[in-house]
C-alpha positions as CSV (number, residue, x, y, z in Angstrom):
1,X,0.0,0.0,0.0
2,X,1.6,3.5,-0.9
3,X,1.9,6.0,1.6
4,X,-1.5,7.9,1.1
5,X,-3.0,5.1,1.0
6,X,-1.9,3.6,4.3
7,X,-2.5,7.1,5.8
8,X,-6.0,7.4,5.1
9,X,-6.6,3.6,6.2
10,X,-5.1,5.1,9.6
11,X,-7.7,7.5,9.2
12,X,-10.2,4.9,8.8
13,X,-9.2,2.7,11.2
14,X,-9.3,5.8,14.1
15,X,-12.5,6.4,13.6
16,X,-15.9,5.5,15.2
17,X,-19.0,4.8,13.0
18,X,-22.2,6.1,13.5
19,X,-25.6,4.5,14.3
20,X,-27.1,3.5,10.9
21,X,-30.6,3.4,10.1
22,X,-30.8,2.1,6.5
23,X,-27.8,3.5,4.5
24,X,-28.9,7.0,6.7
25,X,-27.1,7.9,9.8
26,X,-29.4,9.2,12.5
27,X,-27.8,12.1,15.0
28,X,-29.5,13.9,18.0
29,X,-29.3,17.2,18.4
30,X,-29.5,19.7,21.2
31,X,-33.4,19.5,21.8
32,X,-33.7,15.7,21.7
33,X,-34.8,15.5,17.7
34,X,-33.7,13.4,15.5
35,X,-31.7,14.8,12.6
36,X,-31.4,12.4,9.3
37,X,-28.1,13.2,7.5
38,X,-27.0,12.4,4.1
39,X,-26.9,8.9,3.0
40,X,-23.1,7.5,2.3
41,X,-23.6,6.9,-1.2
42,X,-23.4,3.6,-3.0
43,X,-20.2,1.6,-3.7
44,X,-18.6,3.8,-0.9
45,X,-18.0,3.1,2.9
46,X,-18.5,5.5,5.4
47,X,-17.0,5.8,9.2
48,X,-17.3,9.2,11.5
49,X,-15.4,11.3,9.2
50,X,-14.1,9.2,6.4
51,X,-15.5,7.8,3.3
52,X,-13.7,5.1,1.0
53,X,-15.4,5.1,-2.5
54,X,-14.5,1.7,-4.8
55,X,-15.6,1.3,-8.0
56,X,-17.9,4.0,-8.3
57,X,-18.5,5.7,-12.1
58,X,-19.2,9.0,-11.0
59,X,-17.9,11.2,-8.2
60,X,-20.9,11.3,-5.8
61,X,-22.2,14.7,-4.8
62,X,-23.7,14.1,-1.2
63,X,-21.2,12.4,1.7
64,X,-22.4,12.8,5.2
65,X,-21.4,16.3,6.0
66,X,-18.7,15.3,9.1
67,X,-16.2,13.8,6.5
68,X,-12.7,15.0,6.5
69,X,-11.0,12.1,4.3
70,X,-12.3,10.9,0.9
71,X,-10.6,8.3,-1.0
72,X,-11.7,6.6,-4.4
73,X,-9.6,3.8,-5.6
74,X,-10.3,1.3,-9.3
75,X,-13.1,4.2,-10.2
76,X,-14.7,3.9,-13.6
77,X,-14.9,7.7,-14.4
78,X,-11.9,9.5,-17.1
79,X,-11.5,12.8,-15.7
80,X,-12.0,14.6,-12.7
81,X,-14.3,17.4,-13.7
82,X,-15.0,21.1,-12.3
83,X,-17.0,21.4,-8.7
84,X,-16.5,18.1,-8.0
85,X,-16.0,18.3,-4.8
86,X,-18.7,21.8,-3.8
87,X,-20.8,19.7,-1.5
88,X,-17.7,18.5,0.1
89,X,-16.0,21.7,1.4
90,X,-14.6,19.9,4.5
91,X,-12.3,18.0,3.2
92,X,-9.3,17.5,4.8
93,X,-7.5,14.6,2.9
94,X,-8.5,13.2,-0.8
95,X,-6.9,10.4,-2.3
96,X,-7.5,8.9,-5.8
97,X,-5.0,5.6,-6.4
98,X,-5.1,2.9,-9.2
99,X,-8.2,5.0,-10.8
100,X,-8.4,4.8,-14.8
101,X,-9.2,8.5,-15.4
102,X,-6.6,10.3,-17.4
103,X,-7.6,14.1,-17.1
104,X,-8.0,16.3,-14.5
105,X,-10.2,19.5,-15.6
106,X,-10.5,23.1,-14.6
107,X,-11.2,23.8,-11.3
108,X,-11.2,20.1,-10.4
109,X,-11.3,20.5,-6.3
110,X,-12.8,24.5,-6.8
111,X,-14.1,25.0,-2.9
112,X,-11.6,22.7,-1.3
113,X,-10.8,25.6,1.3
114,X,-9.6,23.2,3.7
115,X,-7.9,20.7,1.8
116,X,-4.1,19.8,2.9
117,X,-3.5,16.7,1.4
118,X,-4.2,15.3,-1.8
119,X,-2.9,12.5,-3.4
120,X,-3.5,11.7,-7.1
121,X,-1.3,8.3,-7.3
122,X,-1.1,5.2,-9.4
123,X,-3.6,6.6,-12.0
124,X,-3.1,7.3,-15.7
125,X,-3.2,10.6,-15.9
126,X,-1.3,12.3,-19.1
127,X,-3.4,16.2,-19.0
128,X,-4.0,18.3,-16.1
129,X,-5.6,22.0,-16.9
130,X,-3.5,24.9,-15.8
131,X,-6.5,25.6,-13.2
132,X,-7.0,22.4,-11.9
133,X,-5.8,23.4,-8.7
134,X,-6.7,26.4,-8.0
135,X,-8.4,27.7,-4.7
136,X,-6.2,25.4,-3.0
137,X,-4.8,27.6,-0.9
138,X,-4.5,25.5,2.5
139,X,-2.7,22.7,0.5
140,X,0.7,21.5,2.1
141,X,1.2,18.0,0.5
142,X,0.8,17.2,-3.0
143,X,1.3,14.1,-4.8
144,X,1.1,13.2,-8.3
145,X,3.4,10.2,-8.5
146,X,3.2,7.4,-10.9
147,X,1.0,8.6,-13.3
148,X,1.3,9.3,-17.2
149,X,2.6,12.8,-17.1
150,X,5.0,14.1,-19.7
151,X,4.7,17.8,-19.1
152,X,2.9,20.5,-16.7
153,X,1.4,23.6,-17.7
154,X,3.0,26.5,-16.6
155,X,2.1,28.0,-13.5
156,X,-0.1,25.0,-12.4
157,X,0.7,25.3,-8.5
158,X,0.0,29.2,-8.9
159,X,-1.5,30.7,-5.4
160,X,-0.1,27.1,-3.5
161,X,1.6,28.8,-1.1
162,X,1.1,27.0,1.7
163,X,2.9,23.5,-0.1
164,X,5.3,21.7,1.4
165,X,5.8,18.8,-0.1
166,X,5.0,17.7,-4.0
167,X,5.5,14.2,-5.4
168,X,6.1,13.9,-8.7
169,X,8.3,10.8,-8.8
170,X,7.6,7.8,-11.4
171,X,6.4,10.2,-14.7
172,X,7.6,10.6,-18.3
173,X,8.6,14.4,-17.9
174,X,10.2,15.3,-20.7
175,X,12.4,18.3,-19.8
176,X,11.9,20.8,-22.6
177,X,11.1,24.4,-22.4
178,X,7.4,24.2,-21.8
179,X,8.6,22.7,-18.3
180,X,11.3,25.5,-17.6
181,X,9.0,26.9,-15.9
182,X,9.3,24.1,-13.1
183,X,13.0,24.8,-13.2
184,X,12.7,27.9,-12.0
185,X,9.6,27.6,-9.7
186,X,11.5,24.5,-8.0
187,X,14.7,27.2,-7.2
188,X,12.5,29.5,-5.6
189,X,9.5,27.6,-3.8
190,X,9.7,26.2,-0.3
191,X,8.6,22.7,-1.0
192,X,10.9,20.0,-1.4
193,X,10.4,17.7,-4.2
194,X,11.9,14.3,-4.3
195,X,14.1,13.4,-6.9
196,X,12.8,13.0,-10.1
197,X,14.3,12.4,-13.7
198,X,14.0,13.9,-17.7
199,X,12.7,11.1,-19.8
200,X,13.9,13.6,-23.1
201,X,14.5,15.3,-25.1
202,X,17.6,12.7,-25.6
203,X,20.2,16.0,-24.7
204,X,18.6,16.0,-21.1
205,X,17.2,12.4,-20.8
206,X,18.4,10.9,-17.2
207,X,19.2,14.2,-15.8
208,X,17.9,14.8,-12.9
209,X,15.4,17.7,-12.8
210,X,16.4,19.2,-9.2
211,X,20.0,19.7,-10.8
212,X,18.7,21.5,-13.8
213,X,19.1,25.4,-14.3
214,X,16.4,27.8,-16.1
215,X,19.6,29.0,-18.3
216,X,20.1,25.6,-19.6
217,X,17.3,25.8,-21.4
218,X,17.4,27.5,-25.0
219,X,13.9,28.5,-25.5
220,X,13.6,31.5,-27.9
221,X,12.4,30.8,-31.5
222,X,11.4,33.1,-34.2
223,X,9.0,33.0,-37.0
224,X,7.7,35.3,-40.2
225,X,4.4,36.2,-39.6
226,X,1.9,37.5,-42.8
227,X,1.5,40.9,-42.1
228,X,0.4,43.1,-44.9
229,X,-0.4,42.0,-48.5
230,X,0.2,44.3,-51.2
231,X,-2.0,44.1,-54.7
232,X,0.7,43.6,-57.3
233,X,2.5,41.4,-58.6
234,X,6.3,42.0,-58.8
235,X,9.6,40.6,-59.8
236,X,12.3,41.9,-57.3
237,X,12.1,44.1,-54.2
238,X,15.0,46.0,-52.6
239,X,15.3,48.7,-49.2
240,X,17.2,51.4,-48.6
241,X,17.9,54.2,-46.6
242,X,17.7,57.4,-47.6
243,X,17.7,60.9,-45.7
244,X,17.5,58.6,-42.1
245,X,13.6,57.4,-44.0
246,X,13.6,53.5,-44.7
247,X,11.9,52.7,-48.5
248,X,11.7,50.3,-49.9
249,X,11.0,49.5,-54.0
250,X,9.7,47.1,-56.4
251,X,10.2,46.2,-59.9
252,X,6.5,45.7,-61.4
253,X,7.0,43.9,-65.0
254,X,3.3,43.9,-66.1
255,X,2.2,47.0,-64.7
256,X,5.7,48.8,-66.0
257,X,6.8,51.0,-62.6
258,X,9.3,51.1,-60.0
259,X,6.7,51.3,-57.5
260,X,8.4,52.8,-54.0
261,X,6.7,52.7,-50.4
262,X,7.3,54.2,-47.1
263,X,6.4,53.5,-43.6
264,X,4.0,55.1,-42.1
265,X,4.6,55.4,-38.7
266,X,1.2,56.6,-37.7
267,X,-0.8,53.3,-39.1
268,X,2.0,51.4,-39.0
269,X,1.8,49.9,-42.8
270,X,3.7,50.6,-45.6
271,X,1.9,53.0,-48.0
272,X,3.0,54.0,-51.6
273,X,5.6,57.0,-51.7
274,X,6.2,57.5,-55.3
275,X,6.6,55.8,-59.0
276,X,8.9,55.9,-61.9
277,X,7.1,54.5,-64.8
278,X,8.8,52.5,-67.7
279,X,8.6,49.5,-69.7
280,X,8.7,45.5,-68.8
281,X,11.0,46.4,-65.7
282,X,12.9,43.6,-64.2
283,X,15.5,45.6,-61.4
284,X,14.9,49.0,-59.6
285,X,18.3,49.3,-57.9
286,X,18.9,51.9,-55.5
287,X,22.5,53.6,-55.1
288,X,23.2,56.6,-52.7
289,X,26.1,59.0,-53.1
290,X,27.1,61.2,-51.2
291,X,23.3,61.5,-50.0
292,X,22.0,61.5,-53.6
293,X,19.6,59.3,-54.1
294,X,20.1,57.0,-57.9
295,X,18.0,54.7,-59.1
296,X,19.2,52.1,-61.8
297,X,16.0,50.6,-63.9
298,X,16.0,47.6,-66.1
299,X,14.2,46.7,-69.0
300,X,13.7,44.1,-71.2
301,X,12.4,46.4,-73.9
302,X,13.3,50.5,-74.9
303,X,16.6,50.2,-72.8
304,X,18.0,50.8,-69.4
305,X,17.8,54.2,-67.5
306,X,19.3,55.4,-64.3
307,X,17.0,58.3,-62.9
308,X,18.2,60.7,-59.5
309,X,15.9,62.0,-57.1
310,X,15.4,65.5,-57.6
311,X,14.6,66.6,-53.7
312,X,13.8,70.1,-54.6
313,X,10.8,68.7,-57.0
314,X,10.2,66.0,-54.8
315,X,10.6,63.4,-58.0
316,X,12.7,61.0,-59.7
317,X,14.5,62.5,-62.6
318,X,15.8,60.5,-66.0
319,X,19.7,61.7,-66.1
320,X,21.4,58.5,-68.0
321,X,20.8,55.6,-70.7
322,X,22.2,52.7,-70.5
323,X,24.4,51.2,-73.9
324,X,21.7,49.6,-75.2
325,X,24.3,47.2,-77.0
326,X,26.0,45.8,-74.2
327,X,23.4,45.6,-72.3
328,X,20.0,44.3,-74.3
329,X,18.4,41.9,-71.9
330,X,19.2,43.0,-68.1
331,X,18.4,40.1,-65.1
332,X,20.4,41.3,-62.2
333,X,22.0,44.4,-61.0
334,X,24.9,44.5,-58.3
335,X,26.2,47.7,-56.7
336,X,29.3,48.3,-54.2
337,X,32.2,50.1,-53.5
338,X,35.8,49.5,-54.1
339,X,38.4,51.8,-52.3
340,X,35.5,54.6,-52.1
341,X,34.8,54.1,-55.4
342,X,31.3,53.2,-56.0
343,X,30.6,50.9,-59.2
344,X,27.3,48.6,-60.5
345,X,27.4,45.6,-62.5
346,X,24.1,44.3,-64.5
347,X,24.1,41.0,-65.3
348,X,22.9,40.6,-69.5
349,X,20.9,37.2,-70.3
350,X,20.7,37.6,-73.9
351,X,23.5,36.1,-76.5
352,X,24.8,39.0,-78.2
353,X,24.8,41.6,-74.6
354,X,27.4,41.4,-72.3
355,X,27.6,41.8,-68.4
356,X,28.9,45.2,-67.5
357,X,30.6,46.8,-65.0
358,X,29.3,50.9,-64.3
359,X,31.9,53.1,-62.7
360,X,30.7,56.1,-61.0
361,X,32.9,59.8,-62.2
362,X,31.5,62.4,-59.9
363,X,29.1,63.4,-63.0
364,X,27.4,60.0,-64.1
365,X,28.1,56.6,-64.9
366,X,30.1,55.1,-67.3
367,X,31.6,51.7,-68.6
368,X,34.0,50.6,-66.7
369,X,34.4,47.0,-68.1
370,X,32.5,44.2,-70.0
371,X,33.6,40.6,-68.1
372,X,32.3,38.4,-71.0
373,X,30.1,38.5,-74.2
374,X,27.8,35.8,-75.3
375,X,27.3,34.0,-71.9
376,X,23.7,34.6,-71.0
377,X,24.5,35.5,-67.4
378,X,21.6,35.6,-65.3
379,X,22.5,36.6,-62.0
380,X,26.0,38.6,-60.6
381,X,26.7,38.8,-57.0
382,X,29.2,41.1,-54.8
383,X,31.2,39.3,-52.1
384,X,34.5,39.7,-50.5
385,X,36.8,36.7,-50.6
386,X,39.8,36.9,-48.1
387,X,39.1,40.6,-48.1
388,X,39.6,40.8,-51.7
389,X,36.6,41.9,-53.7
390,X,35.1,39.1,-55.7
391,X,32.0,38.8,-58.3
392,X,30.5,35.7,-59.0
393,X,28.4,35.2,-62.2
394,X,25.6,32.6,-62.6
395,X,24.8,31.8,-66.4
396,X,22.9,29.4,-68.0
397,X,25.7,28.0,-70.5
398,X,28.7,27.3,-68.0
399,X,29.2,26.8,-64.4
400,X,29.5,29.7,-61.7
401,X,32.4,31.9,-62.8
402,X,34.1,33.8,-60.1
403,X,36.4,36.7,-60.4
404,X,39.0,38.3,-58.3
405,X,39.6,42.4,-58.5
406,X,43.1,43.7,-59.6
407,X,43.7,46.7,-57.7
408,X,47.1,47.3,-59.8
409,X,44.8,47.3,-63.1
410,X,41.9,48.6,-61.3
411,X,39.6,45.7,-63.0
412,X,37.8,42.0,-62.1
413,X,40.4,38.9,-63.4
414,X,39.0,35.6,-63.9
415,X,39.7,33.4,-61.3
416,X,38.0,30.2,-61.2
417,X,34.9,28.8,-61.6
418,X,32.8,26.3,-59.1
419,X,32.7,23.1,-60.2
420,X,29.6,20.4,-61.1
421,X,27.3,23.3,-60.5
422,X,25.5,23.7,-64.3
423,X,22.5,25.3,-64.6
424,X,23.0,27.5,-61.5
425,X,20.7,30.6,-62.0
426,X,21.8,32.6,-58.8
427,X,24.5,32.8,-56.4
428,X,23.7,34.6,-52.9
429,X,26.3,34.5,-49.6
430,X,26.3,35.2,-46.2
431,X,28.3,34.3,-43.7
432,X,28.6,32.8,-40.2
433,X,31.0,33.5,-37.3
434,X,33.4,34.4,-40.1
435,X,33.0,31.6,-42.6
436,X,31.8,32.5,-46.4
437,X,29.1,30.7,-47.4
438,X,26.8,30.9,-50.5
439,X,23.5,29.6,-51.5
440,X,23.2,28.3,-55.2
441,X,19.8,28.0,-57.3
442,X,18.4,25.8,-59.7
443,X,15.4,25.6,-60.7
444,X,14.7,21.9,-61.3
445,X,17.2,19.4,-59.6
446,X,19.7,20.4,-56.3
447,X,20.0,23.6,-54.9
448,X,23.4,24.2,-52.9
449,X,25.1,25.6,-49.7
450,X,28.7,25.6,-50.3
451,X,31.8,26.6,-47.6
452,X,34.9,28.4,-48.5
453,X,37.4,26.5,-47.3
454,X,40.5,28.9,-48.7
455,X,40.9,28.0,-52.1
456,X,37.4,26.9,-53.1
457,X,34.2,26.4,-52.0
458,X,33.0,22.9,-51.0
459,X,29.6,21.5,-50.5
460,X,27.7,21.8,-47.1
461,X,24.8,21.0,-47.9
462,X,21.8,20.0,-50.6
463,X,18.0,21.0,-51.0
464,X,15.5,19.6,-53.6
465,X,14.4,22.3,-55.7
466,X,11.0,22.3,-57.4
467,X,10.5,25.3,-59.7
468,X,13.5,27.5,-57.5
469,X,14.2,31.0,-58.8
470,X,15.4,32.3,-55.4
471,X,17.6,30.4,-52.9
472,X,18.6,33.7,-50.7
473,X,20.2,34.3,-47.6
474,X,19.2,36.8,-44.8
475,X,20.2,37.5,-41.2
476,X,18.5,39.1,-38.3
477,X,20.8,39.5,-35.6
478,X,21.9,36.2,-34.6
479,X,19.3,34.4,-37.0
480,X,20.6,32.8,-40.1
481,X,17.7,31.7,-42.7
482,X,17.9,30.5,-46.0
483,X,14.8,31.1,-48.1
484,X,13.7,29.1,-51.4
485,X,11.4,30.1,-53.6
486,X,9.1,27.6,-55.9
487,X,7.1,27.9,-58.6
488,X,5.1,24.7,-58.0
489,X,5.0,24.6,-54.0
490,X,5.3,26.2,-50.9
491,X,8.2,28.7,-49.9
492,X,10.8,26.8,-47.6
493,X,12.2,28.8,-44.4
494,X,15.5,27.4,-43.3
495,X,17.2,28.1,-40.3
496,X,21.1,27.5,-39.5
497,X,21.9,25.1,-36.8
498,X,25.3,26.3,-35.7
499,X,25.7,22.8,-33.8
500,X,25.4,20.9,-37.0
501,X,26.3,23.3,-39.1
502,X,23.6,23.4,-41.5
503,X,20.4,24.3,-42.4
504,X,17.3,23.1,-40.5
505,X,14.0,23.0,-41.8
506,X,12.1,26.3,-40.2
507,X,8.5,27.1,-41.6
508,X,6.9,27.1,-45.1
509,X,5.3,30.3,-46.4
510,X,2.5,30.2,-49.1
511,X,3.5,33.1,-51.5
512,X,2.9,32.4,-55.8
513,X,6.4,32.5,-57.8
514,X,8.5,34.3,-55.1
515,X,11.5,36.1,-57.0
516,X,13.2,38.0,-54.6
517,X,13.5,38.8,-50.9
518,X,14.5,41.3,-48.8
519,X,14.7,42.6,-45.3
520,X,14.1,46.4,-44.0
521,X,14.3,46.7,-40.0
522,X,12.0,50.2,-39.1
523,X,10.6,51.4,-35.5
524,X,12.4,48.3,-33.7
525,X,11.0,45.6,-36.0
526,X,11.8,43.7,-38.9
527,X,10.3,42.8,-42.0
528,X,10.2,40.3,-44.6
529,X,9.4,41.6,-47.9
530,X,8.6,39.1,-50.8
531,X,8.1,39.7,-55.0
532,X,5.4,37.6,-56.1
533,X,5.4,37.4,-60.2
534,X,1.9,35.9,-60.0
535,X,0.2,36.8,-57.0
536,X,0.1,39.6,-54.6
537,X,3.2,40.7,-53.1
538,X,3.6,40.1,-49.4
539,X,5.4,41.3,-46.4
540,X,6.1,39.5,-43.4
541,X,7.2,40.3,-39.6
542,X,10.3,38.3,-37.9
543,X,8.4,37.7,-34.4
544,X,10.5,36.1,-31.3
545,X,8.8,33.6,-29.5
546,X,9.9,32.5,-26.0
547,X,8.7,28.4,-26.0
548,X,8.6,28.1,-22.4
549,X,5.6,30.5,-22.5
């Protein structure tokens, strides 16, 4: 017999019954008459001021009103439900051992006021509600060994302040962060708790639970959440920061604008801030010098244009074309600067253009270099290799060429190029704790996540692609994600795992033919925003979540 059990057969056994009439006890009170109490109610046995219950289906509702000690043990009922135990409000003691109910509900034992001892043993309980308990505000010994618990919710012994003692020995607790909470309510209650052990997650499985800290547990998460969905389609999206305003700017093919939005700080949305109309554009590309604001746009048809924000008119004005022979079909445009030089590159898709580097002169822009004719690149991206400045070129007739600058000639060199990587269409990077990584796209076969390991870059990692134009990086403080794109399913969030060193699936998004993505942080949050080329373009907010909550 357990402990609880042998101390309310004490109970029992110290008690004196009462004269019986029937299954009604009959008392006298001070004027002689005869007072008939409630009955002790079937399948239970009643002394002075205990009651044993066996077998009963239901929790009975009417116990003579003297008893102190209530025990049910092999009951037929599942759950423990709220105001149970109103007509009881004497209580003392209440035991429940080898019952087969496996929930206890809200306010379970709700006018208990007097309760101090409750044991819930030997049952097969696997949910308790986060009010079960509460009222119980005389409580001082609590037991809920050897049942089927793998968790607690938070903040379950709430208002307990009186415990002493809480049993939770022979449970399945599994020691993840919605039970930090019990890590730090055990370091700062004035029960004791017997020892009791993690039965997972596998890093904590066997550890004993009274040795665990709250800071051992790594509990904050992060996910994008939909938060404002714009009507237009689009086909790449980039922020900036001009004049201490965030903005941010997409390229609308269909429609033919450079459409650019502000925050409004008031209604907290983005709202539209100002156009630049043109034809089939592919890239608006933002550049600020020396606090002028230039914007690069790409089309497929009528040529290229660079256009300068004129802040005395409060508009965008048309200062440049664009060689319309080197560059006839744009898909990508890069800008940086080299030694506080500030240059572009666009990327040319078509056979007879020619990716182009743009050199800035104090007075406009002007061709700086042509890396390679004939080559149908399709994406160019800007990285620094061993502090050397680097461009990599995607292209859909050789492998991912990368080139090194020459600061004696002032121009990109060939370098190398990545090998067994055909039919890349981009090449993003990022990096983590100082390592170069960068994410390669295809759109039907593998996708890549390659390490620089000092002389080339090696494979990490694979994904599946299915209809992938974008495969791009982004960081928010000390998250890493990986984003893909697909044409045919759902968007894939990956975040890094800097244990294993890889990517870990993270969350799916549902946007149509994502092409680009891009991050702007404004008023202490951050944004996700994403081109959609056949459905509405979306924007989504990076929201930390604590798990132990």
């Amino acid at each position: 017999m357990s402990g609880a059990g042998a101390f309310a057969q004490r109970l029992m056994n110290s008690s004196f019954p009462l004269a019986m009439h029937g299954s009604e006890a009959l008392v006298l009170v001070a004027d002689g008459r005869r007072v008939r109490q409630p009955r002790c109610p079937a399948g239970c046995t009643c002394t002075k001021d205990n009651a044993l219950c066996e077998n009963v289906r239901s929790v009975p509702h009417t116990f003579p009103s003297d008893v102190v000690s209530l025990s049910f043990v092999k009951s037929g009922f599942n759950e423990i439900t709220g105001g149970s135990f109103v007509h009881t409000p004497a209580l003392q003691l209440l035991l429940f051992t080898a019952n087969s109910f496996d929930l206890i509900d809200e306010d379970a034992f709700l006018g208990l006021t007097h309760l101090e001892y409750l044991f819930i043993e030997n049952n097969k309980i696997a949910s308790i509600s986060p009010y079960a308990f509460r009222g119980l505000k005389t409580l001082i010994h609590l037991s809920l060994a050897y049942n089927n618990l793998e968790t607690l919710p938070k903040d379950v012994f709430k208002g307990m302040d009186a415990l002493t003692k809480v049993d939770l020995r022979g449970n399945n607790l599994i020691c993840d962060c919605k039970l930090k909470w019990l890590v730090e309510w055990m370091h700062h209650t004035n029960a004791t708790l017997d020892q009791i052990y993690c039965s997972g997650p596998p890093l904590q499985q066997g550890k004993k639970i009274n040795d665990l800290l709250p800071h051992s547990f790594d509990c904050m998460t992060a996910e994008f959440a939909s938060y404002q969905s714009l009507k237009f389609e689009s086909i790449s999206v980039e922020a900036f920061t001009f004049g201490k305003e965030q903005y941010v700017v997409f390229a609308q093919p269909f429609a033919g604008t450079c459409s650019f939005l502000e925050w409004d700080h008031v209604e907290m949305t983005f709202r539209m801030y100002d156009t630049i109309e043109s034809t089939s554009t592919v890239v608006c590309k933002p550049m600020v010098i020396d606090n002028h604001l230039f914007v690069i746009v790409a089309q497929l048809f009528g040529g290229s244009h660079i256009y300068k924000r004129d802040t005395s008119a409060n508009k965008f004005i048309k200062i440049q074309d664009i060689d319309i022979l080197k560059i006839r079909k744009p898909n990508d445009i890069e800008t940086f600067m080299i030694d506080g030089e500030s240059f572009f590159v666009i990327a040319d898709s078509s056979k007879a253009g020619s990716t182009t580097v743009y050199k800035w002169n104090g007075n406009g822009f002007y061709s700086h270099q042509s890396l390679h004719p004939w080559y149908r690149d399709t994406d160019v991206e800007y990285l620094e290799i061993s502090n050397k400045p680097h461009l990599i070129l995607s292209s859909s007739s050789q492998r991912p060429v990368v080139y090194q600058w020459n600061r004696s000639q002032k121009q990109f060199d060939r370098r190398t190029d990545i090998p067994e990587m055909e039919d890349v269409f981009s090449v993003k990077h990022f990096r983590v704790k100082g390592d170069l990584f960068i994410c390669l796209t295809r759109f039907i076969g593998d996708s890549k996540v390659m390490r620089w390991d000092g002389a080339m870059f090696k494979e990490v990692q694979t994904f599946p692609s299915r209809g992938s134009m974008v495969f791009q990086p982004v960081s928010i403080g000390n998250w890493q994600y990986a984003i893909m794109g697909s044409d045919y399913s759902l968007t894939q969030v990956y975040q890094w795992d800097t244990k294993r060193g890889q990517f870990v699936p993270s969350q799916e998004l549902n946007i149509q033919a994502p092409r680009s993505f891009s991050l702007v942080a404004i008023d202490d949050r951050v944004f996700l925003l994403a081109s959609s080329f056949k459905g509405k373009t979306q924007i989504y907010e990076h929201l930390m979540i604590d798990l132990s909550n």
